[in-house]
VONU-718185 format. One record per atom (N, C-alpha, C): x, y, z; residue in three letters; atom name. Coordinates in pm, 1 decimal, always signed. Example, Ala and Ser with C-alpha at 12.3 -4.5 7.8 and 13.67 -1.06 7.14 Angstrom:
BEGIN
+1319.0,-569.0,+780.0,ala,N
+1230.0,-450.0,+780.0,ala,CA
+1320.0,-330.0,+780.0,ala,C
+1285.0,-225.0,+708.0,ser,N
+1367.0,-106.0,+714.0,ser,CA
+1290.0,+3.0,+787.0,ser,C
END
This chain:
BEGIN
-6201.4,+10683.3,+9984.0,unk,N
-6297.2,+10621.4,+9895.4,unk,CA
-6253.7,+10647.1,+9750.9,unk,C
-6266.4,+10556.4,+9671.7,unk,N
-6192.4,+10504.0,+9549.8,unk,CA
-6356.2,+10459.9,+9423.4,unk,C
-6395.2,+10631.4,+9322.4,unk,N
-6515.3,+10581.1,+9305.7,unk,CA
-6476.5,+10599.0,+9146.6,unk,C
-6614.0,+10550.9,+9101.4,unk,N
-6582.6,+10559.8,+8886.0,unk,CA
-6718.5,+10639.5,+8881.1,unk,C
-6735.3,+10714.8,+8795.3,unk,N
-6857.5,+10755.8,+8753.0,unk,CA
-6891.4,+10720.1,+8571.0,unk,C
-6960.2,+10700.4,+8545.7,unk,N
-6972.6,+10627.7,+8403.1,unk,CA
-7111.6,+10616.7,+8373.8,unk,C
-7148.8,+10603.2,+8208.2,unk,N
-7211.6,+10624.1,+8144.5,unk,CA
-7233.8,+10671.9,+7990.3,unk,C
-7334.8,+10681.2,+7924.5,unk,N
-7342.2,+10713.5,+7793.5,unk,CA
-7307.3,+10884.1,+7808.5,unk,C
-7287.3,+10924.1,+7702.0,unk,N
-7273.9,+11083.6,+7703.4,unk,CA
-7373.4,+11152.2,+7715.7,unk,C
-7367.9,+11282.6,+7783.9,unk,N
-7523.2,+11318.4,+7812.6,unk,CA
-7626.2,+11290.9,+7943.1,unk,C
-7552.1,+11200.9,+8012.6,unk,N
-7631.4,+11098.1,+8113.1,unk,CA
-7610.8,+11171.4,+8221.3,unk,C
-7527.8,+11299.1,+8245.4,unk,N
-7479.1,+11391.4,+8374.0,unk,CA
-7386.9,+11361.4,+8443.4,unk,C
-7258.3,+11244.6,+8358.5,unk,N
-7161.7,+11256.1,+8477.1,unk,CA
-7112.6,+11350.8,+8534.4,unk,C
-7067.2,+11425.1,+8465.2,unk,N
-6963.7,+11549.2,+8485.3,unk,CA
-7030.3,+11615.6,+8585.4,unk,C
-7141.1,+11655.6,+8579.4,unk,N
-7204.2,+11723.3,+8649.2,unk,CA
-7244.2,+11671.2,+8780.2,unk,C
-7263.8,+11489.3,+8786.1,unk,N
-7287.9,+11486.3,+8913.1,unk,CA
-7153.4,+11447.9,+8986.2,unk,C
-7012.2,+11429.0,+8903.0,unk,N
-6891.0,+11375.8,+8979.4,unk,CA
-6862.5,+11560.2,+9046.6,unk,C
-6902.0,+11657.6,+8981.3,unk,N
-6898.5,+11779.3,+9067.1,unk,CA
-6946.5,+11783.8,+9177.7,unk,C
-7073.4,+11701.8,+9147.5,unk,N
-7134.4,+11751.7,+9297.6,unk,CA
-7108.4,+11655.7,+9411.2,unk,C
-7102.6,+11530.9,+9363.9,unk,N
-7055.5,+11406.5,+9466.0,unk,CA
-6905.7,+11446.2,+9535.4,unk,C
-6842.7,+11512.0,+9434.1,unk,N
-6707.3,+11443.4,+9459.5,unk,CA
-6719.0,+11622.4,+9591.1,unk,C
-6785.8,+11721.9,+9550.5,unk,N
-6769.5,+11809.8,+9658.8,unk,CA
-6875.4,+11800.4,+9795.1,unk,C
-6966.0,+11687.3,+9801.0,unk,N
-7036.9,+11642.6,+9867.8,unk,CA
-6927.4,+11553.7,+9974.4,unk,C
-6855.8,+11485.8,+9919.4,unk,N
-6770.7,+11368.0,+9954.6,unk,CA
-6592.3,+11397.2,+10001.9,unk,C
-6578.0,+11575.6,+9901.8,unk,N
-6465.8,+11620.2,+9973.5,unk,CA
-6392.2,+11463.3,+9848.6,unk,C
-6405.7,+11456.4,+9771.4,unk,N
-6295.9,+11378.4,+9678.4,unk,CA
-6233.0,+11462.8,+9556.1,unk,C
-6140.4,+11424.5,+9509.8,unk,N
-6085.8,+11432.1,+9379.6,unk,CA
-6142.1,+11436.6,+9252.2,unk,C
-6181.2,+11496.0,+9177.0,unk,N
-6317.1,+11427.4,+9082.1,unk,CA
-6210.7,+11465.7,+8956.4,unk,C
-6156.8,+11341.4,+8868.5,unk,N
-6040.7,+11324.1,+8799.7,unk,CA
-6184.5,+11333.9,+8618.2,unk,C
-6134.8,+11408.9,+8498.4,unk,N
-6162.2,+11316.4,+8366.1,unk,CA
-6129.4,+11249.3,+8354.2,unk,C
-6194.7,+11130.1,+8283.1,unk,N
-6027.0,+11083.4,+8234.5,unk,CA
-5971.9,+11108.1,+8084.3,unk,C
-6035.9,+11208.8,+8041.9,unk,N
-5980.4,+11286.5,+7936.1,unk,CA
-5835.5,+11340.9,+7973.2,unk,C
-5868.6,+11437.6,+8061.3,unk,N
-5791.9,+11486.9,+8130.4,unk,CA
-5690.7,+11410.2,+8167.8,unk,C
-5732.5,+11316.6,+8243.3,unk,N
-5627.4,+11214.1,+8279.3,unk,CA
-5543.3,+11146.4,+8207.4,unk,C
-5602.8,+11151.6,+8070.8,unk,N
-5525.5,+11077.4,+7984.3,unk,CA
-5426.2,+11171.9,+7938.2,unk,C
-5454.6,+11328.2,+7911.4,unk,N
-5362.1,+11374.4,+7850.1,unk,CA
-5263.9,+11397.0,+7898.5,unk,C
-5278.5,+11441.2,+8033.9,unk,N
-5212.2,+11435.8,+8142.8,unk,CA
-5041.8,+11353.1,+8141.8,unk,C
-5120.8,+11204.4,+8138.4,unk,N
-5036.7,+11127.3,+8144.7,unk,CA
-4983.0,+11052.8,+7962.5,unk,C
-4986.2,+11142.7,+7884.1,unk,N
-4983.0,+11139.6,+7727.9,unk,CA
-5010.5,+10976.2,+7696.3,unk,C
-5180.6,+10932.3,+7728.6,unk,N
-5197.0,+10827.7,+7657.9,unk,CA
-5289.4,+10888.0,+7579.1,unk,C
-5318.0,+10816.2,+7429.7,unk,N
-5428.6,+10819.1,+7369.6,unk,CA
-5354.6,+10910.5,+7246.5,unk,C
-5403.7,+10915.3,+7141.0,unk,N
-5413.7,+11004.4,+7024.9,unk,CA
-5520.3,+11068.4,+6959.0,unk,C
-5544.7,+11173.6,+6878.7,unk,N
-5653.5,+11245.4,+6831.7,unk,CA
-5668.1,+11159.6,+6698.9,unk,C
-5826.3,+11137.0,+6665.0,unk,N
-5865.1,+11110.4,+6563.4,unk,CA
-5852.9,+11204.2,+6436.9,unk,C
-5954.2,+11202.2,+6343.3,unk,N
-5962.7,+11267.8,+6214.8,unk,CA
-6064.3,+11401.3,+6245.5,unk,C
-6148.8,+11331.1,+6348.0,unk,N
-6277.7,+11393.9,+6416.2,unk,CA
-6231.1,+11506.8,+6499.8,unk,C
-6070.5,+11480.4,+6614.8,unk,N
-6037.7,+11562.2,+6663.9,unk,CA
-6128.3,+11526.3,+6793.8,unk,C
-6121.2,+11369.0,+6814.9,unk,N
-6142.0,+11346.7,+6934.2,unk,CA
-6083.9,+11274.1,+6987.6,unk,C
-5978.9,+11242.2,+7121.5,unk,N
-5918.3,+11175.4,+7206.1,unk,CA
-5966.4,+11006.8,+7206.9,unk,C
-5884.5,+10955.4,+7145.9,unk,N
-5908.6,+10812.1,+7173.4,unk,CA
-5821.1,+10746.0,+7245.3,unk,C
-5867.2,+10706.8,+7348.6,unk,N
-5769.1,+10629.2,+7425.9,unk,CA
-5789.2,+10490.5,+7469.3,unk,C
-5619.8,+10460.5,+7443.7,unk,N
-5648.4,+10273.6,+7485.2,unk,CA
-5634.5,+10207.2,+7619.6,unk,C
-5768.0,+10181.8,+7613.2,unk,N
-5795.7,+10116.8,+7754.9,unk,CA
-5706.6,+10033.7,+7837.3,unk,C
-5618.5,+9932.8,+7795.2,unk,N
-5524.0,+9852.7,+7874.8,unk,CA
-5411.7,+9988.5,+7935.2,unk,C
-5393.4,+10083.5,+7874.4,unk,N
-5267.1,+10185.0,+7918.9,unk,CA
-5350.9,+10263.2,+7963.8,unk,C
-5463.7,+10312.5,+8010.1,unk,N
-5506.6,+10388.0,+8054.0,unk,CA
-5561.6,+10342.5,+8212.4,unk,C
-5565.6,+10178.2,+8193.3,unk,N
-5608.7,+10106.5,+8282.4,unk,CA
-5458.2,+10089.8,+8380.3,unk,C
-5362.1,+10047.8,+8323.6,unk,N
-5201.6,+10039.2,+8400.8,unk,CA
-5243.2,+10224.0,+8488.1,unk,C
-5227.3,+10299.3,+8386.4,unk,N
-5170.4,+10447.7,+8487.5,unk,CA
-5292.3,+10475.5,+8589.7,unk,C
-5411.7,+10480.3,+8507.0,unk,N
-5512.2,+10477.8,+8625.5,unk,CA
-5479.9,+10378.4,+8742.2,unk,C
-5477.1,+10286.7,+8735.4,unk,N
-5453.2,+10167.4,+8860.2,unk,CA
-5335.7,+10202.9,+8990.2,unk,C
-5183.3,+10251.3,+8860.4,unk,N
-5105.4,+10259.7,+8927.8,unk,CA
-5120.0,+10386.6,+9044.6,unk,C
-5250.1,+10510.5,+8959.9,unk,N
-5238.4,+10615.2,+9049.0,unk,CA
-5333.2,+10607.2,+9174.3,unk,C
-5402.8,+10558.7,+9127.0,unk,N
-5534.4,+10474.5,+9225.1,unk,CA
-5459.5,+10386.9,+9362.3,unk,C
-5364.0,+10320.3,+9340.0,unk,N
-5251.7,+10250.5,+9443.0,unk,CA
-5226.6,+10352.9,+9505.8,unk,C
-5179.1,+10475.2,+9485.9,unk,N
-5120.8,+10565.0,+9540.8,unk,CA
-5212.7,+10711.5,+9594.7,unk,C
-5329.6,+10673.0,+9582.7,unk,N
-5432.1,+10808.0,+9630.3,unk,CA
-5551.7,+10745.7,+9694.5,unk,C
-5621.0,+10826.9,+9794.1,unk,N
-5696.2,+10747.9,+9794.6,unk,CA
-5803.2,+10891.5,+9802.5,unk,C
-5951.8,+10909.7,+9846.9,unk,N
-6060.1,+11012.1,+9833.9,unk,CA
-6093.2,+11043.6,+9678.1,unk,C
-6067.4,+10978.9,+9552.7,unk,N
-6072.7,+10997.5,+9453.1,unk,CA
-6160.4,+10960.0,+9337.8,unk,C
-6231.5,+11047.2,+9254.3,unk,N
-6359.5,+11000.3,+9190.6,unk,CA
-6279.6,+10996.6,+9019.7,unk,C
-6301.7,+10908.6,+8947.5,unk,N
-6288.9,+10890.0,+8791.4,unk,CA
-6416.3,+10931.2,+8735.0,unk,C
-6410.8,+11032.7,+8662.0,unk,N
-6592.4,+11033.7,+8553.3,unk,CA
-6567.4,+11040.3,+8426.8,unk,C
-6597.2,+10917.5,+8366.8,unk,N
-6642.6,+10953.4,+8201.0,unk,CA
-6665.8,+10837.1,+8135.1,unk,C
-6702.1,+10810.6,+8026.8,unk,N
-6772.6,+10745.1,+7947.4,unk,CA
-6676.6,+10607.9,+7944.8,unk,C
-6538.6,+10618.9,+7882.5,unk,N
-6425.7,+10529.2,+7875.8,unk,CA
-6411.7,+10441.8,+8043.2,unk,C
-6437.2,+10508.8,+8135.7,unk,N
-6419.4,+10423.6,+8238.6,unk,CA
-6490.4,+10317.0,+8248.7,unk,C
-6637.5,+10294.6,+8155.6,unk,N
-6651.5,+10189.6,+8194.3,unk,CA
-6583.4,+10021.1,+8123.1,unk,C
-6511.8,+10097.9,+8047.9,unk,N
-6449.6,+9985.4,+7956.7,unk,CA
-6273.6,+9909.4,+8037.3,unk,C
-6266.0,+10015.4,+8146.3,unk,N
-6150.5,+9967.4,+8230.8,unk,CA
-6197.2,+9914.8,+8299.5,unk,C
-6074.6,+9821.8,+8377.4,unk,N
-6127.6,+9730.2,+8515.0,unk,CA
-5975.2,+9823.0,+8604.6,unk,C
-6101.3,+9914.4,+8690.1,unk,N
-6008.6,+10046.5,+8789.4,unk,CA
-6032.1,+9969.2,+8915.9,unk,C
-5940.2,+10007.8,+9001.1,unk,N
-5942.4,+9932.3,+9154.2,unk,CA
-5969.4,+10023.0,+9256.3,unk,C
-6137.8,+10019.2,+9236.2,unk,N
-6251.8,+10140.9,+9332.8,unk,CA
-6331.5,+10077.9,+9368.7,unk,C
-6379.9,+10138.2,+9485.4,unk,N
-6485.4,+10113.0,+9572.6,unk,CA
-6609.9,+10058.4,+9529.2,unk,C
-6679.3,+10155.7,+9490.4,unk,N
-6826.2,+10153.6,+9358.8,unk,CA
-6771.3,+10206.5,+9224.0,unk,C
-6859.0,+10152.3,+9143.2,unk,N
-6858.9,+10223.8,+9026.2,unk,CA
-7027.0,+10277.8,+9039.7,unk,C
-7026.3,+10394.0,+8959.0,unk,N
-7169.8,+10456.7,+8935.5,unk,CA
-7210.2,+10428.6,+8796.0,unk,C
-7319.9,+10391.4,+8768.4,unk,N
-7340.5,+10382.2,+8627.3,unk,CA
-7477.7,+10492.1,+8617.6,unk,C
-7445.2,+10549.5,+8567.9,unk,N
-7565.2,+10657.8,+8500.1,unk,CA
-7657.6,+10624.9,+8373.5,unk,C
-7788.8,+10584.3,+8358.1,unk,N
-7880.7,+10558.0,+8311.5,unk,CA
-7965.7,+10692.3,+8262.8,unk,C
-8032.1,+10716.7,+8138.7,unk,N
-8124.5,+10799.8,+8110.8,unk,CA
-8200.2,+10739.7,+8003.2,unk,C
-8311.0,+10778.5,+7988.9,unk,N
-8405.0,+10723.5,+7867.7,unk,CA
-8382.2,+10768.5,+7765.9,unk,C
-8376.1,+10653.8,+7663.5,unk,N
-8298.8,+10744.7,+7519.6,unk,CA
-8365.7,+10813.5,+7436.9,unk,C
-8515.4,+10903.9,+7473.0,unk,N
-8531.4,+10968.3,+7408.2,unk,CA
-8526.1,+11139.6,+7471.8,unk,C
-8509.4,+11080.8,+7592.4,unk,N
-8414.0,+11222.4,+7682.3,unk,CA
-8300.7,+11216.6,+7681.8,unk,C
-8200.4,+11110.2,+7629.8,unk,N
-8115.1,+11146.2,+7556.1,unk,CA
-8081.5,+11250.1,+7447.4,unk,C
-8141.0,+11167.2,+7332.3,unk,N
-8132.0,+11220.8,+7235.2,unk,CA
-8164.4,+11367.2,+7249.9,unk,C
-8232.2,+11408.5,+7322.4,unk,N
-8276.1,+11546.1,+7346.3,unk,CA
-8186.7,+11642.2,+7395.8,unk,C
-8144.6,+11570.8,+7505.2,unk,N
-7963.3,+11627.2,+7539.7,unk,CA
-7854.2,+11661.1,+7457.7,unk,C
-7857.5,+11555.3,+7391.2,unk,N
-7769.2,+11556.8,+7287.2,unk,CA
-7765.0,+11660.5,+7174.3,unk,C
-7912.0,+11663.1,+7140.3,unk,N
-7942.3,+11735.9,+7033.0,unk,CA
-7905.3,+11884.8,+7055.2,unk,C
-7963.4,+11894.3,+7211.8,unk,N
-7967.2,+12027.4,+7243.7,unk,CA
-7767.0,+12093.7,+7274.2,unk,C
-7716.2,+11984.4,+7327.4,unk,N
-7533.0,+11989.1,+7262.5,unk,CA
-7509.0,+12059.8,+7164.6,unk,C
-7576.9,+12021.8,+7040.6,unk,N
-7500.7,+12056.3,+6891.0,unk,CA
-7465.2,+11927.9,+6836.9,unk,C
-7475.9,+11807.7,+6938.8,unk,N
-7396.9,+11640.2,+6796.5,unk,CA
-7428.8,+11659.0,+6724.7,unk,C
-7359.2,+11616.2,+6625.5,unk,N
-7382.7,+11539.9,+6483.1,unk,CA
-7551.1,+11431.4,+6465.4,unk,C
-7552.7,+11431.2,+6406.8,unk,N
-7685.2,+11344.6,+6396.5,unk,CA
-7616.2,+11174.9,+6399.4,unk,C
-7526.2,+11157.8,+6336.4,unk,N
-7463.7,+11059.7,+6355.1,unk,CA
-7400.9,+11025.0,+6507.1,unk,C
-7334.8,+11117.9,+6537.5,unk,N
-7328.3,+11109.4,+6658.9,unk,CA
-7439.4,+11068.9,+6813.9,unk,C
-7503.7,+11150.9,+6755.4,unk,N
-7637.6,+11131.6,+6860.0,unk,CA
-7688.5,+10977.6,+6856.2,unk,C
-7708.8,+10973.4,+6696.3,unk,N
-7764.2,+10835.9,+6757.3,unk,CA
-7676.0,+10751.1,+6742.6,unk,C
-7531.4,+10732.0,+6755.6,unk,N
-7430.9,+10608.4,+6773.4,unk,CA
-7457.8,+10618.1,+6931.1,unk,C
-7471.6,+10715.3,+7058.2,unk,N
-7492.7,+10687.6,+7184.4,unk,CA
-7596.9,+10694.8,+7244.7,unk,C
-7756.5,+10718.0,+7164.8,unk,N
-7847.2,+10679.5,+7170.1,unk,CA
-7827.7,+10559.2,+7164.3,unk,C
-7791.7,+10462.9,+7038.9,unk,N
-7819.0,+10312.8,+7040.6,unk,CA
-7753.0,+10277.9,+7137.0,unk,C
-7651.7,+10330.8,+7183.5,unk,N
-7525.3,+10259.6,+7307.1,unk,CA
-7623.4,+10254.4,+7434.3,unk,C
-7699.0,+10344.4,+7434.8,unk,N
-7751.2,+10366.1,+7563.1,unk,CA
-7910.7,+10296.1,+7596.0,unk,C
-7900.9,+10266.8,+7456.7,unk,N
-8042.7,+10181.4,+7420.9,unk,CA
-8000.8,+10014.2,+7443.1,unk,C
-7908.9,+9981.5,+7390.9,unk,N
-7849.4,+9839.6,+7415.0,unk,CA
-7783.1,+9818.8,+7546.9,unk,C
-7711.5,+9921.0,+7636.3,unk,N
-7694.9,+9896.7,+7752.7,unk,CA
-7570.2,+9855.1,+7741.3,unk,C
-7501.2,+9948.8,+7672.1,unk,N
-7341.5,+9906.4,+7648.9,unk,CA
-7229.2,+9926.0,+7762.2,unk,C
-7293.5,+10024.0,+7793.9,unk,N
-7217.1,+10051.7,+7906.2,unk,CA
-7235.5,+9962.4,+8042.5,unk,C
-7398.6,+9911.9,+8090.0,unk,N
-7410.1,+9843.4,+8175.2,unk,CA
-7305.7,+9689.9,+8198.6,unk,C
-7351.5,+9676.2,+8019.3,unk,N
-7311.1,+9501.4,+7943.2,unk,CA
-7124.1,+9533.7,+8016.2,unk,C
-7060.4,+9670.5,+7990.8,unk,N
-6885.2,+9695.3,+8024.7,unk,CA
-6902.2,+9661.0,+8203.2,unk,C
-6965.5,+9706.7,+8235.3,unk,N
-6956.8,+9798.1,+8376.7,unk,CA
-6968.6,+9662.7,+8477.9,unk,C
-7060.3,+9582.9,+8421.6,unk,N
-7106.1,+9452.0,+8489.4,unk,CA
-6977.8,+9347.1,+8414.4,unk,C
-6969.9,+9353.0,+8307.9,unk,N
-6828.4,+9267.6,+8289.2,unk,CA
-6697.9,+9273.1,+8378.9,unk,C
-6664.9,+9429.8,+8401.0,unk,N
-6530.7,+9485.2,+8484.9,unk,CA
-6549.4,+9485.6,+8614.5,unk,C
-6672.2,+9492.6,+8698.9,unk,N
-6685.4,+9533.4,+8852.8,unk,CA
-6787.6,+9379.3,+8949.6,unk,C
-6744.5,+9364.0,+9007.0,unk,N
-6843.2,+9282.4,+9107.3,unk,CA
-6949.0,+9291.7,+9078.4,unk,C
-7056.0,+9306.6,+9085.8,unk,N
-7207.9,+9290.7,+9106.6,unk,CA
-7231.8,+9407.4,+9275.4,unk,C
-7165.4,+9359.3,+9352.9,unk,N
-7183.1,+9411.1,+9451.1,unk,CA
-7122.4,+9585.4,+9517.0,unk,C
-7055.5,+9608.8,+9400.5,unk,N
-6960.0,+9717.2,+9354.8,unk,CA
-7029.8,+9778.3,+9250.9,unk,C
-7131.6,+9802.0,+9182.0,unk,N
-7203.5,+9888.8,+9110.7,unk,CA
-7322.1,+9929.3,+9152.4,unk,C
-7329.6,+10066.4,+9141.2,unk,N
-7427.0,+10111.1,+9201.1,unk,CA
-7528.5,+10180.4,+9081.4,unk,C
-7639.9,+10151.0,+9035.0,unk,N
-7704.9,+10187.5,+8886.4,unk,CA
-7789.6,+10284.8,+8943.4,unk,C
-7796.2,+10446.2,+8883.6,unk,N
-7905.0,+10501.1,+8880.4,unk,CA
-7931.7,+10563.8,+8767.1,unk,C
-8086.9,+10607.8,+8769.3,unk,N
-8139.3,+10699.7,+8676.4,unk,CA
-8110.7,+10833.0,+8696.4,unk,C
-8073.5,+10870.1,+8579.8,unk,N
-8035.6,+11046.6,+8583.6,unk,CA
-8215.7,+11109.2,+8615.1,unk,C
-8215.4,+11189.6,+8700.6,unk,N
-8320.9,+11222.0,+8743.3,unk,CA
-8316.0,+11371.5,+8667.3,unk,C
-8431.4,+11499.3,+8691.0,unk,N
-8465.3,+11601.1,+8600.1,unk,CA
-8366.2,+11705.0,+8663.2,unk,C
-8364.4,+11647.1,+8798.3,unk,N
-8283.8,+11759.6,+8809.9,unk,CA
-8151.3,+11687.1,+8916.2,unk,C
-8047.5,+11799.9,+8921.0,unk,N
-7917.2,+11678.6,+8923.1,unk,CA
-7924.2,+11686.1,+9113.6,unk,C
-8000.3,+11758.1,+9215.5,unk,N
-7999.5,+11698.8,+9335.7,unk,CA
-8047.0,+11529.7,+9380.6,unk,C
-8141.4,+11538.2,+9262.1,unk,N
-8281.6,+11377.9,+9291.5,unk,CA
-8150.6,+11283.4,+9267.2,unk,C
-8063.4,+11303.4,+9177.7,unk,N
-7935.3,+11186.1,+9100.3,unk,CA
-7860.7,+11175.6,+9230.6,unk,C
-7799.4,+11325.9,+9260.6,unk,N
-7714.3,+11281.5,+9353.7,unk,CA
-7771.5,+11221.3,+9484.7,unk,C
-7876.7,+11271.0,+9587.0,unk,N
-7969.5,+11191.5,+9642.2,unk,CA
-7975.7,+11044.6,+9618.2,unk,C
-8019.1,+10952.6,+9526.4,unk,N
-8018.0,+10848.9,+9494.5,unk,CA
-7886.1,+10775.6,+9525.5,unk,C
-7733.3,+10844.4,+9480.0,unk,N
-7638.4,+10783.1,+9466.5,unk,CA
-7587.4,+10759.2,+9593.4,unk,C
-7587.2,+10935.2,+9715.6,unk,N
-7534.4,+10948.8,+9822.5,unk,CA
-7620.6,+10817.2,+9905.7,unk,C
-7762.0,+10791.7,+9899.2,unk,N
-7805.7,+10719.4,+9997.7,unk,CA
-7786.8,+10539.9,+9954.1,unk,C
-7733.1,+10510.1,+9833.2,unk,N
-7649.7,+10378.6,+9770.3,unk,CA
-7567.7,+10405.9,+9823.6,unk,C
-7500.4,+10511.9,+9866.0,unk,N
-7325.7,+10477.9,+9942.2,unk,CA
-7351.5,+10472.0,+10078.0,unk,C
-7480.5,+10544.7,+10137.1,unk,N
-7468.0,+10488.3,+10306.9,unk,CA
-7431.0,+10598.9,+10339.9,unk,C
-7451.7,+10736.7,+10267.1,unk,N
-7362.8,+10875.2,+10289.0,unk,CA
-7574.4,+10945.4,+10331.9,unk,C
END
């Protein structure tokens, strides 16, 4: 099984591609990680990893051809078109966002550039552009991260 996990920041991927991907016995890849890995992307001014999606989309794809039990989680995935099973899209209300966030340390600027992202549905607007309809699976980040994974495992039929 060949999965994406995605979403605004804050929304619990990380945390639930931990628990899925050891629920599921998969791979649970960044693609931070992944990127550096495979030296795409460069550091900003900010001293944050920006990476370009068409080359991140080639090496992801090409490694994806060649593995299979493997989960992608992070924010940038939903802007690739990866060749997986489901994608997960992670949903939270943006003023439990912002609360997340806040409680992080962001920037105030920061917070609310993925507050509004998550308010406009930027990620959905990517996720539904790149994947089937029938290949995304949407949930709400729930309070606590069993109710999330629950939700997702019984969308996969697991």
């Amino acid at each position: 099984m060949r999965l994406i996990i995605t979403g605004s920041p804050g929304t619990g991927k990380t945390t639930l591609a931990k628990s899925l991907g050891e629920k599921l016995n998969l791979t649970v890849l960044n693609e931070k990680d992944f990127a550096l890995k495979n030296g795409i992307g460069s550091f900003n001014e900010e001293n944050e990893l920006e990476i370009p999606i068409k080359e991140f989309e080639e090496k992801a794809n090409a490694f994806l051809k060649e593995t299979d039990d493997v989960l992608f989680e992070g924010h940038v995935v939903c802007e690739a078109k990866l060749h997986v099973d489901k994608a997960i899209l992670i949903r939270v209300d943006p003023e439990e966002l912002e609360m997340r966030l806040e409680n992080r340390g962001y920037s105030m600027e920061k917070m609310m550039d993925n507050v509004f992202c998550e308010g406009i549905d930027y990620c959905k607007k990517q996720v539904i552009k790149n994947y089937p309809i029938d290949k995304i699976i949407e949930v709400t980040s729930k309070a606590s991260i069993s109710g999330t994974l629950k939700a997702v495992l019984a969308s996969l039929g697991k």
